[in-house]
N, CA, C and O atoms as a GROMACS GRO file, in nm:
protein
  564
    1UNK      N    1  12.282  13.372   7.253
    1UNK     CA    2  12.321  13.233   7.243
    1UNK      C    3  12.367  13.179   7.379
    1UNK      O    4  12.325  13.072   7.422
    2UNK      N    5  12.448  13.250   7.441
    2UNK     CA    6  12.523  13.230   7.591
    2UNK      C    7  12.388  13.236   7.681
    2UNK      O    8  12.386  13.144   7.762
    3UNK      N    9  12.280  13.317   7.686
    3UNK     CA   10  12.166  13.267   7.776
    3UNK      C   11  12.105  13.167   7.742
    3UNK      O   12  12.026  13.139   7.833
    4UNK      N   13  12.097  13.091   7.654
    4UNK     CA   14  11.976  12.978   7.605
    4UNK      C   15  12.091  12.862   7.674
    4UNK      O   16  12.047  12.764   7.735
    5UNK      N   17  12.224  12.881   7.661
    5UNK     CA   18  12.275  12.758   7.698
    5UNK      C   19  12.293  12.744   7.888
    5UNK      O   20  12.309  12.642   7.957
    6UNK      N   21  12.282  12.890   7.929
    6UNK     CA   22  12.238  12.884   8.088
    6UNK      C   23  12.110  12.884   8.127
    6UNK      O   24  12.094  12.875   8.249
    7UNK      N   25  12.027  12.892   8.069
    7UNK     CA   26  11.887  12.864   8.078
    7UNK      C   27  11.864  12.717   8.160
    7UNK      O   28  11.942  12.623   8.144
    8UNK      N   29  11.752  12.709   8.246
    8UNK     CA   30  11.755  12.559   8.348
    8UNK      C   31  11.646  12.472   8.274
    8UNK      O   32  11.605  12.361   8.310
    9UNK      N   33  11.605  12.548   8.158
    9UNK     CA   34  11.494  12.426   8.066
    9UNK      C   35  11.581  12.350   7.960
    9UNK      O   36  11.524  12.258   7.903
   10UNK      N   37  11.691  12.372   7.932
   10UNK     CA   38  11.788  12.302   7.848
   10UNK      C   39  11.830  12.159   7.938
   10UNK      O   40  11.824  12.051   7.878
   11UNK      N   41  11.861  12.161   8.044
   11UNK     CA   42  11.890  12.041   8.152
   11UNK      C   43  11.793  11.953   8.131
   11UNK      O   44  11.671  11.955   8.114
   12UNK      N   45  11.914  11.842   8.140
   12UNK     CA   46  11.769  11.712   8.112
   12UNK      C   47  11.775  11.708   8.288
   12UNK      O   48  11.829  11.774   8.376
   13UNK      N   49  11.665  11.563   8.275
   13UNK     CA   50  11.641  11.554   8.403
   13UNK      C   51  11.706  11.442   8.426
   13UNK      O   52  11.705  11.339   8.359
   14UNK      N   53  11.801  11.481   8.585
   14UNK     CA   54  11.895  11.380   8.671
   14UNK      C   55  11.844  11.228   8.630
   14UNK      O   56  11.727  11.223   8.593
   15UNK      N   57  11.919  11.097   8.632
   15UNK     CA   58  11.876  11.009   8.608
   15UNK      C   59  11.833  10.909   8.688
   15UNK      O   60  11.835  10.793   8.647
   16UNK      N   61  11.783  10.947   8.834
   16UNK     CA   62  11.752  10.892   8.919
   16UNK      C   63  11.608  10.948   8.916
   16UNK      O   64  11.507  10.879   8.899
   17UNK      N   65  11.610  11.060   8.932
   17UNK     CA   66  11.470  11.097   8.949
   17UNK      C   67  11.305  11.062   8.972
   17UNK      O   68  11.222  11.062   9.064
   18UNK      N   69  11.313  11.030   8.818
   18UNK     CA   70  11.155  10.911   8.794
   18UNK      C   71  11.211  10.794   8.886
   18UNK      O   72  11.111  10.749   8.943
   19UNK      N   73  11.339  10.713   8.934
   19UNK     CA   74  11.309  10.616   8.990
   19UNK      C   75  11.282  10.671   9.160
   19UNK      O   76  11.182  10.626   9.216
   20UNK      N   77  11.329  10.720   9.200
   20UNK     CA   78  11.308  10.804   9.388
   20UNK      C   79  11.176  10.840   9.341
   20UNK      O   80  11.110  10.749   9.390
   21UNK      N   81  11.089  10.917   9.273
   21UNK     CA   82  10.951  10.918   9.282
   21UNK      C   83  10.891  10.793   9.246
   21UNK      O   84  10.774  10.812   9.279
   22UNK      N   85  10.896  10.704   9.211
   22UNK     CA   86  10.864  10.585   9.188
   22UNK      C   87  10.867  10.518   9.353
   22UNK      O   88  10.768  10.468   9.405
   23UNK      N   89  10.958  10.527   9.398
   23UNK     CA   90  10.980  10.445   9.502
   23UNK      C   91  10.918  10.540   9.591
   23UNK      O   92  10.846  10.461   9.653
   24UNK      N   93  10.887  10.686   9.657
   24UNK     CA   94  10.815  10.759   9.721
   24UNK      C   95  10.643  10.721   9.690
   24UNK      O   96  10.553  10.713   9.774
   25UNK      N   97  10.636  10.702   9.549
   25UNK     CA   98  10.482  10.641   9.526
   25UNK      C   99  10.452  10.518   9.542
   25UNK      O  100  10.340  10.498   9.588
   26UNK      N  101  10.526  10.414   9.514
   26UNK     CA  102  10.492  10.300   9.562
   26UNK      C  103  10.504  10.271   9.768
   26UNK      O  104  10.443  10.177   9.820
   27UNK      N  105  10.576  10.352   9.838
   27UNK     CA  106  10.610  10.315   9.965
   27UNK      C  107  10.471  10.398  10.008
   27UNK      O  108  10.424  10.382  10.121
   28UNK      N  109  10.401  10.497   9.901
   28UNK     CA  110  10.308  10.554   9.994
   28UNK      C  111  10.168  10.464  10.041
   28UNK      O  112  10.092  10.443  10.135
   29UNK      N  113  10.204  10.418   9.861
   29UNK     CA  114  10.092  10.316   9.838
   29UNK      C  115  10.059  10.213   9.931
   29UNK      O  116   9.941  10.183   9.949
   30UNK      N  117  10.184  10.135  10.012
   30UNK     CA  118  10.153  10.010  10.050
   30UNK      C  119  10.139  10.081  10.216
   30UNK      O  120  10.097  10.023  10.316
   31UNK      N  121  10.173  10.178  10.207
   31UNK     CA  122  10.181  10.268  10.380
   31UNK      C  123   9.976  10.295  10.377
   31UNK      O  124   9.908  10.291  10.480
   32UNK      N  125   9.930  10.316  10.268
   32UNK     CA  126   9.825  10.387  10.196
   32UNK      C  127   9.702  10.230  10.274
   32UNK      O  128   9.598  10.220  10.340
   33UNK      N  129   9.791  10.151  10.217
   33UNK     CA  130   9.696  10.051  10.181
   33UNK      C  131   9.649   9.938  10.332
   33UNK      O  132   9.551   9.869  10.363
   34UNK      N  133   9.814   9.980  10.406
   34UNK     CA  134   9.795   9.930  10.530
   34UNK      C  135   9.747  10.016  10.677
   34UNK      O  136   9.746   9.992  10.798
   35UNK      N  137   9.708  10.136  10.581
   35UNK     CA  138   9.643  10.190  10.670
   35UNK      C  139   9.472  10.208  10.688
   35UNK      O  140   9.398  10.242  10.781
   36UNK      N  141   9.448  10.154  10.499
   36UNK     CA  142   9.339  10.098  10.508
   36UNK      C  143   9.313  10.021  10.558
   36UNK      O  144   9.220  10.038  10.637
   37UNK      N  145   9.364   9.906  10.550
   37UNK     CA  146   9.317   9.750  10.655
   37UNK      C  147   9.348   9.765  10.794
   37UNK      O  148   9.298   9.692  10.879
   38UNK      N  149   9.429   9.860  10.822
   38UNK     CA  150   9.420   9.883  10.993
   38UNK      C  151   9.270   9.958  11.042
   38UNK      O  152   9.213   9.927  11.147
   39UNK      N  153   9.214  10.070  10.940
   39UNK     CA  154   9.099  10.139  10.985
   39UNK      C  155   8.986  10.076  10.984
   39UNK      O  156   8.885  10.114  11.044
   40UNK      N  157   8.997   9.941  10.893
   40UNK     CA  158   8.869   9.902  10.886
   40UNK      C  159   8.876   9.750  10.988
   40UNK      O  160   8.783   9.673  11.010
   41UNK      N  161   9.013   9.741  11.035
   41UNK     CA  162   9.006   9.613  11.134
   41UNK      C  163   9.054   9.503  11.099
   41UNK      O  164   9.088   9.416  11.180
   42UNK      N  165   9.066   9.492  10.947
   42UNK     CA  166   9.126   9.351  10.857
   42UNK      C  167   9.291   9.325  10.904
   42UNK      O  168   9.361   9.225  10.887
   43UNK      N  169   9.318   9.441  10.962
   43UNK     CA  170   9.503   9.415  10.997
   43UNK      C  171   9.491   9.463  11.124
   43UNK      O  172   9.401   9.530  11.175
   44UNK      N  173   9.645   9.398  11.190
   44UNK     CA  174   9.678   9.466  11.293
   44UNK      C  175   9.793   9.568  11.259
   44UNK      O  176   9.861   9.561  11.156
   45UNK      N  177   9.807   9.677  11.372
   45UNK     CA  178   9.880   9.783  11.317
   45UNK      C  179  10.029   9.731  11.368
   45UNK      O  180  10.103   9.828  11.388
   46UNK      N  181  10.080   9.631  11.390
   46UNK     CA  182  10.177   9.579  11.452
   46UNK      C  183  10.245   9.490  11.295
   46UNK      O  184  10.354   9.442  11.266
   47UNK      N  185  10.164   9.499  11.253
   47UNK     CA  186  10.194   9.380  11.101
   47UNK      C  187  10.301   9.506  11.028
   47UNK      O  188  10.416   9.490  10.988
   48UNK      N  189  10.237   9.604  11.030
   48UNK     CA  190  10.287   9.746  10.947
   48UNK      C  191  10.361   9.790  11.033
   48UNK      O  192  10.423   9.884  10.984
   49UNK      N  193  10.398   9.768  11.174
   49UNK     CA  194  10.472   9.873  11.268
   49UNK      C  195  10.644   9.903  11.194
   49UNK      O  196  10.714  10.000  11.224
   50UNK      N  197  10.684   9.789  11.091
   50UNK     CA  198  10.809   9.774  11.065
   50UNK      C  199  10.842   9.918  10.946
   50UNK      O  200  10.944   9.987  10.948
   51UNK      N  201  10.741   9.932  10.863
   51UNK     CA  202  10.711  10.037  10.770
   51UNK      C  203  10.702  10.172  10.834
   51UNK      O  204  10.761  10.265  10.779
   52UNK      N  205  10.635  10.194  10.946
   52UNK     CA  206  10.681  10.319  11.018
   52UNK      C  207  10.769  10.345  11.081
   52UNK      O  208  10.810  10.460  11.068
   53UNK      N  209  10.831  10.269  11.164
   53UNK     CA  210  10.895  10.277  11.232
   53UNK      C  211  10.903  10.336  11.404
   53UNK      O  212  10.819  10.421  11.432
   54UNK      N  213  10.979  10.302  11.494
   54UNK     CA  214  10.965  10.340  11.627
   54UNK      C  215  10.886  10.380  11.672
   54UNK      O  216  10.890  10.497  11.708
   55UNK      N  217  10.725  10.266  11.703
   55UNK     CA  218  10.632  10.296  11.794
   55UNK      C  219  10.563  10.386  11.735
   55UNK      O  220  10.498  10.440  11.824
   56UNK      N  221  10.532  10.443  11.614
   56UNK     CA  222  10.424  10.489  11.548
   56UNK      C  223  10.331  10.456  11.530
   56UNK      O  224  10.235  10.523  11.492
   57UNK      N  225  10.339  10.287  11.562
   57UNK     CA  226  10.192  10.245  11.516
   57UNK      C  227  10.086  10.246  11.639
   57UNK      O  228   9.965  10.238  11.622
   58UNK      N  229  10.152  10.259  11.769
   58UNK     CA  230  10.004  10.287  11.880
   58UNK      C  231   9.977  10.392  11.852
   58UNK      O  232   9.975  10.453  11.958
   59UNK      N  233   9.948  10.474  11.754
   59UNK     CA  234   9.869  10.602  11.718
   59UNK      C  235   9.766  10.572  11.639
   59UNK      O  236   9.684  10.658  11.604
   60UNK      N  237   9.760  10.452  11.606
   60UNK     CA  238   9.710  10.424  11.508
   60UNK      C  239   9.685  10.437  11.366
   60UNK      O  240   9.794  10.395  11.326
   61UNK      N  241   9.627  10.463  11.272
   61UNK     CA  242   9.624  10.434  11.103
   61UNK      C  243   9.661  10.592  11.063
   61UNK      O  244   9.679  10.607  10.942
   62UNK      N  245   9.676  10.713  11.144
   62UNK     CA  246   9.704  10.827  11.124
   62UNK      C  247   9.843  10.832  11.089
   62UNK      O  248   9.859  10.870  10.973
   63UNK      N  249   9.910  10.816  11.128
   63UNK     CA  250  10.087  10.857  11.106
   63UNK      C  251  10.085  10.756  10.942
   63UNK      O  252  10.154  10.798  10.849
   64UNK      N  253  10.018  10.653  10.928
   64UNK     CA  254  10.053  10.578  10.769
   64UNK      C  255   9.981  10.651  10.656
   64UNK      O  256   9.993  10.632  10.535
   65UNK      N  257   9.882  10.765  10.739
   65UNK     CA  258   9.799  10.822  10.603
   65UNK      C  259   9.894  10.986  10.627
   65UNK      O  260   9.933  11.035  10.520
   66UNK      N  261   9.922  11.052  10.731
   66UNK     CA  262  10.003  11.121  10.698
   66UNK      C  263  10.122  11.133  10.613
   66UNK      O  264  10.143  11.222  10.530
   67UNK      N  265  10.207  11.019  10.646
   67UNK     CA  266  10.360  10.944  10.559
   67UNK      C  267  10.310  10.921  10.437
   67UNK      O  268  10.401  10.923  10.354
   68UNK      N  269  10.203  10.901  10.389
   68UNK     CA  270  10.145  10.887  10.220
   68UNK      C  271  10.134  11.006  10.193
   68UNK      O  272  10.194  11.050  10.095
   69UNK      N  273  10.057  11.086  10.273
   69UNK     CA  274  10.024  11.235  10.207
   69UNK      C  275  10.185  11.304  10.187
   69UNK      O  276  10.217  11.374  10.091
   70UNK      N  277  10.252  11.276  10.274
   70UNK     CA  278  10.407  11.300  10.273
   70UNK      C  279  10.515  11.288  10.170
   70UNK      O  280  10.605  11.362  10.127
   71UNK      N  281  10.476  11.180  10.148
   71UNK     CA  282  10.579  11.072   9.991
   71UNK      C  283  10.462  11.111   9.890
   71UNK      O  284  10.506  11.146   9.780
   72UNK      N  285  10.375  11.112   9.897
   72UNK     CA  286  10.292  11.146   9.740
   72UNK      C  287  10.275  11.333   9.712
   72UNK      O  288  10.235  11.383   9.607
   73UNK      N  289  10.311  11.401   9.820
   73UNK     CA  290  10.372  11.512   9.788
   73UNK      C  291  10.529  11.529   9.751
   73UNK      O  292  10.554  11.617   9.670
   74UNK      N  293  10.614  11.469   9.793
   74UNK     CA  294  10.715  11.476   9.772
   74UNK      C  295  10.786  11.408   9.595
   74UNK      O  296  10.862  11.447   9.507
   75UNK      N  297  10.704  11.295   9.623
   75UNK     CA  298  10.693  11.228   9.479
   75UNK      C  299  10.687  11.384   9.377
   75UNK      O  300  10.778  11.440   9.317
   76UNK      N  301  10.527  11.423   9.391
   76UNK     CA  302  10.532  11.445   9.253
   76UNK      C  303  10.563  11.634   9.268
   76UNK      O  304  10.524  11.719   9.187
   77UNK      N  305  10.618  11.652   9.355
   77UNK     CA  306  10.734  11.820   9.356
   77UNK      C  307  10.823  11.746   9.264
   77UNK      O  308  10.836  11.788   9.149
   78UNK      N  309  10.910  11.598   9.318
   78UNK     CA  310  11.001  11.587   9.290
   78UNK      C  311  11.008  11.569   9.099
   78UNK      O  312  11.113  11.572   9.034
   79UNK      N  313  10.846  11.547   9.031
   79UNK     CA  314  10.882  11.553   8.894
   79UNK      C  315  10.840  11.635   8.854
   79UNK      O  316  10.810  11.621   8.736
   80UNK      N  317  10.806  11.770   8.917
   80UNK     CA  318  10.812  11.867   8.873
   80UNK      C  319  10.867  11.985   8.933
   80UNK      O  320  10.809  12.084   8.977
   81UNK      N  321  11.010  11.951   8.926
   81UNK     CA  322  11.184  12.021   8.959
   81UNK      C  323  11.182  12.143   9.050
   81UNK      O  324  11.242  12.249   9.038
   82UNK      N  325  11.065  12.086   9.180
   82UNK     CA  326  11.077  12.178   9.325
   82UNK      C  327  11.154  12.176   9.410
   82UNK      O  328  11.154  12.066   9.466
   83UNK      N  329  11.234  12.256   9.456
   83UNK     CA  330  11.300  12.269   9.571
   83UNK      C  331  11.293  12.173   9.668
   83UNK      O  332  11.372  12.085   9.703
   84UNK      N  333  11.133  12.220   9.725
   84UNK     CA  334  11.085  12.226   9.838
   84UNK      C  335  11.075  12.062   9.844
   84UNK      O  336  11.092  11.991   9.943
   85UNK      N  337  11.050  12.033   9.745
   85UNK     CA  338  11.019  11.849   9.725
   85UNK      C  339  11.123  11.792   9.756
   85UNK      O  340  11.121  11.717   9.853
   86UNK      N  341  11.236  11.812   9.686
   86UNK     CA  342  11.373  11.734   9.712
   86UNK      C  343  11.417  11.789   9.853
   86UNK      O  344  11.506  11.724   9.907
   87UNK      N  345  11.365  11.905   9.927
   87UNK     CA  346  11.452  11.882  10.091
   87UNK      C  347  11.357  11.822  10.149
   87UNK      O  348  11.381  11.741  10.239
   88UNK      N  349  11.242  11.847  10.111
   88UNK     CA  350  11.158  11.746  10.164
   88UNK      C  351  11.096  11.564  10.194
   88UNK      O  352  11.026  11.502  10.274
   89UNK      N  353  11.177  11.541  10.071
   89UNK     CA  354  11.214  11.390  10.028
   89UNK      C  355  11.368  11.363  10.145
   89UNK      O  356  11.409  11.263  10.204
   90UNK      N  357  11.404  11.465  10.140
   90UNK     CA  358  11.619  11.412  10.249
   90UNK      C  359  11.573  11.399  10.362
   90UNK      O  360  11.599  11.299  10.428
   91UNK      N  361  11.486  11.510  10.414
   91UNK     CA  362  11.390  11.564  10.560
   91UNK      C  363  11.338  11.370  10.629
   91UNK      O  364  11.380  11.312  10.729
   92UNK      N  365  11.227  11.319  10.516
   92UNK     CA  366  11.176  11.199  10.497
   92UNK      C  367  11.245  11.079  10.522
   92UNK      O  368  11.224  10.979  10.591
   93UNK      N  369  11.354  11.127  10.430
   93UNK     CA  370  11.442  10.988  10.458
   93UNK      C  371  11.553  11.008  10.586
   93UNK      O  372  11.596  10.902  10.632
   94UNK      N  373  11.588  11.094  10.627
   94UNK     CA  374  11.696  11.119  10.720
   94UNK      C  375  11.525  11.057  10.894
   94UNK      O  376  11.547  10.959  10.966
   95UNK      N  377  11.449  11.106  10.904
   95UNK     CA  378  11.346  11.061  10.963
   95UNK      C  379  11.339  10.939  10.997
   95UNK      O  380  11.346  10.870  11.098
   96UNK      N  381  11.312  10.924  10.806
   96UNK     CA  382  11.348  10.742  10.868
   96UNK      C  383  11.423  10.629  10.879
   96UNK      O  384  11.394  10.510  10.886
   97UNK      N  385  11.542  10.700  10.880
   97UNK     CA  386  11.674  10.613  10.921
   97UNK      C  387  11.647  10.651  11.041
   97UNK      O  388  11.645  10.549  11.110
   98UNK      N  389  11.622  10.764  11.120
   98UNK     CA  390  11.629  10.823  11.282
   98UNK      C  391  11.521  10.705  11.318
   98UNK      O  392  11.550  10.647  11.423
   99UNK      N  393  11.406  10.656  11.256
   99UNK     CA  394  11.286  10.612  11.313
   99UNK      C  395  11.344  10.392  11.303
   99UNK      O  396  11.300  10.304  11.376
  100UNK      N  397  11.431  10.378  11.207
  100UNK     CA  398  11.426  10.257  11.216
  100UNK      C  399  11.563  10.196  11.358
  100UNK      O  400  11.570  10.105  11.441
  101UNK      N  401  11.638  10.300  11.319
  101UNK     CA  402  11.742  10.260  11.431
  101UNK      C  403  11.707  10.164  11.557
  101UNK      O  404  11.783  10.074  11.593
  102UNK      N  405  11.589  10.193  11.616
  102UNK     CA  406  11.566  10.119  11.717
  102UNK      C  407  11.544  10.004  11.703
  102UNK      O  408  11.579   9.916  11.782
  103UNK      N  409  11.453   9.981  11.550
  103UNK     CA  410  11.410   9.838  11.529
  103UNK      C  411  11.538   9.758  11.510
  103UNK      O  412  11.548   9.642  11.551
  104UNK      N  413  11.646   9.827  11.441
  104UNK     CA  414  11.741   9.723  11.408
  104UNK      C  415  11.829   9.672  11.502
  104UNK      O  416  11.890   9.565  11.503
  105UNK      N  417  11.826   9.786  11.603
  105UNK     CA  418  11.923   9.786  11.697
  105UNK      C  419  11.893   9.654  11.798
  105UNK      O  420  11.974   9.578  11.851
  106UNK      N  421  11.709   9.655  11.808
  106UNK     CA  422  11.680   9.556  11.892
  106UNK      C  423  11.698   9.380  11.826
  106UNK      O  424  11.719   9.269  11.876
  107UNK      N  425  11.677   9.431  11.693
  107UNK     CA  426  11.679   9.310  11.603
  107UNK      C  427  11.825   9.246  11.611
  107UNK      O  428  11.854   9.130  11.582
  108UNK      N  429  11.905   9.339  11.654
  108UNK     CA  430  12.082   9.262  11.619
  108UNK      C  431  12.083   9.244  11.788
  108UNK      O  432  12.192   9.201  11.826
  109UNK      N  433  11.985   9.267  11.899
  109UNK     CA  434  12.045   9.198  12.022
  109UNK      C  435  11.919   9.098  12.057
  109UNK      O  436  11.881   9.080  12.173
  110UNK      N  437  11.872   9.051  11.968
  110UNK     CA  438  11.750   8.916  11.953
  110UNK      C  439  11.819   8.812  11.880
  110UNK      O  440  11.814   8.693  11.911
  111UNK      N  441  11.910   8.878  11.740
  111UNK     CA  442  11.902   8.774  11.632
  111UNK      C  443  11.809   8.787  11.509
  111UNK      O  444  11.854   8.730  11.410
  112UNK      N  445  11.747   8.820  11.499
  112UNK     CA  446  11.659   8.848  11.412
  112UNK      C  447  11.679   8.884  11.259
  112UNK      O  448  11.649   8.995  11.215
  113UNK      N  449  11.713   8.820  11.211
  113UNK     CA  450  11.827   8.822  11.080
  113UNK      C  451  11.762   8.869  10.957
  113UNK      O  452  11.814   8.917  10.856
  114UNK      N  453  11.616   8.842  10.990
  114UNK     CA  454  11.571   8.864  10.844
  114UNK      C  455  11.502   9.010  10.888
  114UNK      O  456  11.474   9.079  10.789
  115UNK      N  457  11.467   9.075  11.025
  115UNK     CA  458  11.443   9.182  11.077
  115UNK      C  459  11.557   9.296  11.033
  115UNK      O  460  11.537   9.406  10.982
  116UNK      N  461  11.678   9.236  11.069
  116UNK     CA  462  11.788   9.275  11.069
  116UNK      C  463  11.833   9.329  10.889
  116UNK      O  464  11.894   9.434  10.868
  117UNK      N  465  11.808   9.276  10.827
  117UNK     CA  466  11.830   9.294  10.658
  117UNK      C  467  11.710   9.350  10.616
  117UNK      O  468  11.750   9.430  10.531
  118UNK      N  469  11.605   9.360  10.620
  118UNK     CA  470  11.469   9.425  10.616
  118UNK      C  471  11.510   9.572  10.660
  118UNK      O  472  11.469   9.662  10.586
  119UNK      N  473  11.598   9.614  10.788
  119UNK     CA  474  11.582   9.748  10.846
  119UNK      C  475  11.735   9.790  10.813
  119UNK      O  476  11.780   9.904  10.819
  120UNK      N  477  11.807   9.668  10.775
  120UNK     CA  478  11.910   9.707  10.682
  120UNK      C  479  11.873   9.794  10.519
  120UNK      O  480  11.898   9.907  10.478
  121UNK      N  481  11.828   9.718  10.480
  121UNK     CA  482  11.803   9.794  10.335
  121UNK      C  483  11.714   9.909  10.366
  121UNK      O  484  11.738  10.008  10.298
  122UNK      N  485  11.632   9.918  10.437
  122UNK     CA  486  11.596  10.053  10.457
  122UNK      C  487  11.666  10.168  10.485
  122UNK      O  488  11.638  10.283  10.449
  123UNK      N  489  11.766  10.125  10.558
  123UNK     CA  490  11.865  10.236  10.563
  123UNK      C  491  11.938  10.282  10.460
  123UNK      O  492  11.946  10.402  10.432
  124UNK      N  493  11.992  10.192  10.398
  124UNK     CA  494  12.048  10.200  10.290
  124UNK      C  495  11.992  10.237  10.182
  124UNK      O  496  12.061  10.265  10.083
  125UNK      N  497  11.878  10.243  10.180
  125UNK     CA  498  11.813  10.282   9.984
  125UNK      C  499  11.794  10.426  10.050
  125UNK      O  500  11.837  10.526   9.993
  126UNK      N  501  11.713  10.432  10.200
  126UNK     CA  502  11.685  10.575  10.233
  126UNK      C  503  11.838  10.705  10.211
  126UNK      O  504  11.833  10.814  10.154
  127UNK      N  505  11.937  10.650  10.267
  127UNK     CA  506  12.041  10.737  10.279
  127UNK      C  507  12.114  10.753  10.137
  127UNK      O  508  12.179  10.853  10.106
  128UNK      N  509  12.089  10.600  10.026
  128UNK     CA  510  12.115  10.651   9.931
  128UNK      C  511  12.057  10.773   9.815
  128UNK      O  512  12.114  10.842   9.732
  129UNK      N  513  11.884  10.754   9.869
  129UNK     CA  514  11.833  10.866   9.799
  129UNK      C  515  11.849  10.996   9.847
  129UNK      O  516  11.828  11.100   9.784
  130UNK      N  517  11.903  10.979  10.002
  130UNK     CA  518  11.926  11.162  10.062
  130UNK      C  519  12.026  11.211   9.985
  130UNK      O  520  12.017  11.322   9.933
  131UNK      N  521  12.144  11.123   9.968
  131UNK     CA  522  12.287  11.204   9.933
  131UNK      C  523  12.263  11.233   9.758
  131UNK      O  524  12.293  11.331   9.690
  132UNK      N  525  12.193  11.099   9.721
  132UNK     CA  526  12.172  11.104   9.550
  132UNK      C  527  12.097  11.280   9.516
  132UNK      O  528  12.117  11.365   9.429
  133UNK      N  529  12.000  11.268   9.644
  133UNK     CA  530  11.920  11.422   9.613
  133UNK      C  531  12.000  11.538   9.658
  133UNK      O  532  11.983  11.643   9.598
  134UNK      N  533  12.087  11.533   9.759
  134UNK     CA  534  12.171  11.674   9.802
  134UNK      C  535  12.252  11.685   9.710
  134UNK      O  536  12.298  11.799   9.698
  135UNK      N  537  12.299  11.588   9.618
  135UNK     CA  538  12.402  11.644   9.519
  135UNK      C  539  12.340  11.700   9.384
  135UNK      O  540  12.412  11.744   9.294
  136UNK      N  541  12.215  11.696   9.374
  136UNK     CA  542  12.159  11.674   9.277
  136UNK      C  543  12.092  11.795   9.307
  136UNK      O  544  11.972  11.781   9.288
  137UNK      N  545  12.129  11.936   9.355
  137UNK     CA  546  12.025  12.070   9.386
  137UNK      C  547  12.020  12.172   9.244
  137UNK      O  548  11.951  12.265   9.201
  138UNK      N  549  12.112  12.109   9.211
  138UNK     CA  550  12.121  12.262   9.069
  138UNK      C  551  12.025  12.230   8.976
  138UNK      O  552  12.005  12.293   8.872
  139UNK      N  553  11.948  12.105   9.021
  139UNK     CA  554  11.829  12.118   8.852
  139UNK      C  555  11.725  12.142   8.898
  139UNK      O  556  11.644  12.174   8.811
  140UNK      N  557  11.665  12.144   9.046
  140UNK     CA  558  11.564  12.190   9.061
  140UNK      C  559  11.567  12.333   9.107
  140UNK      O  560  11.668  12.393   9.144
  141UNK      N  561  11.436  12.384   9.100
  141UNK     CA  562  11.416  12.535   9.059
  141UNK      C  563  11.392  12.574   9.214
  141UNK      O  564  11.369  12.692   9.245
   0.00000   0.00000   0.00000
């Protein structure tokens, strides 16, 4: 009786979860999608430079299809209760708070207000899903 109730298939699943893979699949998507219209010429990679962050985009449409392959692995470890997914999702987001810093930094000595709240909330949803996931290690396997 005492093993079935320490058993890790009895645990429901954290209640954030489905939403951080949600948001890893949708950010891959639109990273996905603007890296389509950069390869085929319909965009400039400067439109999207804000989504990668710090000068990633003179590499061109590679670093936005890597960062998809990135978040759509991490996504779906993360709903099916991998390790490796959730340090890999903190890894992601700690990245890209390191990667937006510059934009904001330049944005608050321009003015740039709506730059400025754009690379604001990025920080903020990112660092909230790192800490939401480091506290959250005992349900994945």
């Amino acid at each position: 009786m005492t093993q079935q109730l320490l058993t890790s298939e009895n645990v429901e699943r954290p209640v954030l979860i489905l939403p951080i893979a949600i948001v890893c699949f949708s950010f891959a998507a639109v990273l996905c999608i603007c890296g389509v219209l950069s390869l085929i010429g319909s965009m400039s990679l400067r439109l999207a430079a804000q989504l990668l962050g710090s000068g990633l985009e003179v590499m061109g449409p590679t670093p936005f299809f890597l960062y998809t392959i990135a978040l759509c692995a991490g996504g779906t470890g993360l709903l099916l209760r991998q390790n490796w997914a959730r340090l890999l999702t903190v890894i992601l987001c700690a990245v890209g708070i390191l990667f937006v810093v510059p934009h904001i930094s330049s944005a608050v000595v321009d003015e740039r207000y709506a730059a400025m709240s754009l690379d604001g909330v990025q920080i903020l949803v990112r660092m909230a899903i790192a800490s939401y996931l480091w506290r959250e290690r005992e349900w994945f396997v």
